[in-house]
C-alpha positions, 0 to 999 in steps of 0.5 A: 214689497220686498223684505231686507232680510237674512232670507234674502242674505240666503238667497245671494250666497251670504247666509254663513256670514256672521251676524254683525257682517249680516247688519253691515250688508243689510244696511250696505244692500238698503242704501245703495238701493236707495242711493239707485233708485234715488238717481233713476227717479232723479233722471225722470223729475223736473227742477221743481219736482226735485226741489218738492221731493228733496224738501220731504227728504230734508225733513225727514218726512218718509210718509210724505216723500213716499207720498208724493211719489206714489203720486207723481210716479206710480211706477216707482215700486218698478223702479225699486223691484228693477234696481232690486234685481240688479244689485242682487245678481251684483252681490250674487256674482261677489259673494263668494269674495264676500264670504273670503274677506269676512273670514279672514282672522280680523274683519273688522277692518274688511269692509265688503264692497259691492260692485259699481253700478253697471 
């Protein structure tokens, strides 16, 4: 489907970033992709289905919750690959910042930030 990786980092501006900066957007990029598809698909379910869906999440069962939602909404891998799209052109139009924070002389208190959601 899609891969979470430093080719991807290249595509949006932040292929200079160090390693350790790359992890932390990676797991930045990961999560709030997740956290933004969660809330589209949210959008879409009824009280019941939320509760079947939160019950995999609450067990940490990755294979059913995805499971269940290649079942009750096929269209979630378009979910995913609109959400994808948007966050990317968001990190696009903040990489240059990104970049700025991260090389300055302690980055360990600059945590790059995305943009909010449009």
């Amino acid at each position: 489907m899609f891969k979470l990786d430093n080719t991807l980092l290249e595509e949006l501006g932040l292929g200079s970033l160090p390693a350790e900066e790359k992890n932390r957007m990676l797991s930045h990029i990961y999560e709030t992709l997740e956290m933004r598809v969660g809330m589209k698909l949210a959008e879409q379910m009824s009280n019941e289905q939320l509760d079947e869906f939160e019950s995999f999440i609450d067990k940490n069962d990755e294979a059913g919750a995805l499971k269940w939602l290649e079942t009750n909404f096929p269209n979630y891998k378009q979910v995913v690959a609109e959400e994808l799209e948007k966050l990317k052109t968001e990190v696009k139009g903040s990489s240059a910042q990104i970049v700025a924070a991260t090389s300055q002389p302690n980055p360990e208190q600059v945590s790059p930030e995305l943009p909010p959601a449009a």
